[in-house]
C-alpha positions, 0 to 999 in steps of 0.5 A, spaced: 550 368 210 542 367 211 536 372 210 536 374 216 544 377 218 543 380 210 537 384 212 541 387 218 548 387 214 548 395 212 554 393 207 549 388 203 545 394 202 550 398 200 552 393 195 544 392 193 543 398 192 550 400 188 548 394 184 541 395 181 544 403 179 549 398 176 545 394 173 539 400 171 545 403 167 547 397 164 540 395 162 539 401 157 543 398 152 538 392 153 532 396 153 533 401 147 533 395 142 527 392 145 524 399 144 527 400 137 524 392 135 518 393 138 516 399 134 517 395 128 511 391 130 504 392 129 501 398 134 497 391 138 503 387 138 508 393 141 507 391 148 505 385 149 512 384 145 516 388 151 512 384 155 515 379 154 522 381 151 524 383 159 520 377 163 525 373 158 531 378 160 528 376 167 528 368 166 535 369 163 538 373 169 537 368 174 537 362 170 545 365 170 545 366 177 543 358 179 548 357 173 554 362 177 559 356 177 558 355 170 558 361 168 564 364 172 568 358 167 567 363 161 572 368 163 577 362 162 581 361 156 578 356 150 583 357 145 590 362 144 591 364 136 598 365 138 599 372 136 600 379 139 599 386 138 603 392 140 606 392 146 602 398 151 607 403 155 606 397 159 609 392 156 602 388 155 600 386 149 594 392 146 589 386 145 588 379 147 589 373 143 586 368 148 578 367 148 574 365 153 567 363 153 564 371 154 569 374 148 566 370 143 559 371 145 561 378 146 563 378 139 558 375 136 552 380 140 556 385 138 556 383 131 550 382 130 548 388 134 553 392 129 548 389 124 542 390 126 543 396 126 546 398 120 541 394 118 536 399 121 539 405 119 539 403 112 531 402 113 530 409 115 534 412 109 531 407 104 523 407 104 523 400 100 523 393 105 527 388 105 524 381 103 520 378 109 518 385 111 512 389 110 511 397 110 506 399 114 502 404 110 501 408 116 509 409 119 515 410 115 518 403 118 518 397 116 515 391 120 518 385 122 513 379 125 512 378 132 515 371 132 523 375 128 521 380 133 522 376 140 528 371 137 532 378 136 530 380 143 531 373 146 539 373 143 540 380 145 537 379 151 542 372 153 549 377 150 546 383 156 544 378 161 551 374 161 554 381 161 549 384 167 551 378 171 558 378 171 558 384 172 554 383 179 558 376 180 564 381 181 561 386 186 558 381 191 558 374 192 551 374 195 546 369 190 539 373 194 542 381 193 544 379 185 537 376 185 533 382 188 537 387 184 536 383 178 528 383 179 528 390 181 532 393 174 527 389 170 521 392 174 524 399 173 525 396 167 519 394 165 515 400 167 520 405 162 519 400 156 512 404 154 514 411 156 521 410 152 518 406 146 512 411 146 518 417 146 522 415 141 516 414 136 513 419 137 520 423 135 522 421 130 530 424 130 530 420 136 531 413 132 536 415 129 540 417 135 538 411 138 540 407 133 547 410 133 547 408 141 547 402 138 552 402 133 557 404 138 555 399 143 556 393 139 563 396 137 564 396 144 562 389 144 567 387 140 572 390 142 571 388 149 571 380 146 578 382 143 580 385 150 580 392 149 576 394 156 573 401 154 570 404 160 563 404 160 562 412 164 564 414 158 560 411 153 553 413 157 557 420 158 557 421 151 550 417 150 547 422 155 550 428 153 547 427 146 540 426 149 541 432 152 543 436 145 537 432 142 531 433 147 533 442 146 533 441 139 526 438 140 524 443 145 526 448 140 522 447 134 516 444 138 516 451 141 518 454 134 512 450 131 507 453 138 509 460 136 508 459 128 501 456 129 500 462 134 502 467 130 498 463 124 
């Protein structure tokens, strides 16, 4: 179909549209850890390091899309350990024992994300750093240098963008409506990247809420590599419940504070 027929195709609309809702949502994941990370560095670095954490997401993206033949192979099985789980109500097996190209790079996001921010979460409740990371004598945090900082935005991002794309090769089967989502979530992206960034630091009780998303996430990148579908409604449902429980928690005692300081 070309650009023209696109344009005046209503269901390729409704199919771009749904998409970069798709897309938005499941970039969150992608964007809390490049704010996290980010915050680590020195405050000059913070930006530029986002910057470009989402321009390689970008590159990332449609370097999978002109690669869809390539990338759609992943889905097939490499290797079967032979073994099975406990049969469902159903009579299926409770997991996979065949992994494809896409369970073994979830796996190893997810673990690494699963380490990554145990590892975090370590660092808040320990004031002491790790070897290869400094304390900044003006945060609580430890840096990191810029150069560690995006090689872990670099692997996070290919374990996302491989996720996005798949997702997005089993909506439509347009290369341009995946492209234009594409380019539009990142934009969106990239203009809450400071906003967000900005937000959690300035609320500390928010990193570690932050850090918890994921944690769980990571745990769902697992579980999908090794075939458990956990459906991701429920994952933002329970992410946006507990931001919304936080968020009043803070109005009240911004607002406890106002009235401490009036009363003063």
């Amino acid at each position: 179909m070309d650009i023209i027929a696109l344009l005046s195709d209503p269901a390729a609309w409704a199919a771009l549209l749904t998409l970069i809702a798709l897309e938005v949502v499941l970039g969150i994941d992608n964007l809390v850890f490049i704010a996290i990370l980010s915050n680590k560095l020195p405050r000059e670095q913070q930006a530029k390091a986002r910057k470009i954490g989402l321009g390689l997401a970008l590159v990332m993206r449609i370097a999978l899309l002109m690669l869809i033949g390539w990338l759609v192979t992943l889905q097939q099985p490499l290797f079967n350990l032979g073994l099975e789980g406990n049969p469902t109500p159903h009579g299926e097996p409770s997991f996979e024992t065949a992994f494809s190209g896409r369970d073994l790079i979830l796996l190893a996001g997810g673990l690494f994300l699963l380490w990554k921010a145990t590892k975090e979460i370590h660092h808040s409740m320990d004031p002491h750093p790790p070897s290869g990371e400094v304390l900044d004598k003006n945060k609580s945090v430890a840096q990191i240098t810029f150069k560690a900082a995006i090689a872990q935005i670099i692997l996070l991002d290919l374990v996302f963008s491989i996720d996005s794309i798949l997702t997005a090769v089993g909506m439509t089967d347009e290369i341009p409506i995946m492209v234009t989502a594409v380019v539009i979530t990142v934009t969106i992206m990239l203009f809450a990247a400071d906003p967000l960034a900005r937000f959690i630091e300035v609320n500390p009780s928010l990193v570690m809420l932050a850090l918890s998303f994921l944690v769980m996430i990571g745990l769902v990148l697992i579980a999908d590599g090794f075939g458990f579908h956990v459906p991701k409604g429920y994952i933002y449902a329970a992410m946006g419940f507990s931001v919304g429980v936080e968020s009043l928690n803070i109005f009240k005692n911004r607002r406890h504070a106002r009235q401490q300081g009036h009363s003063l």
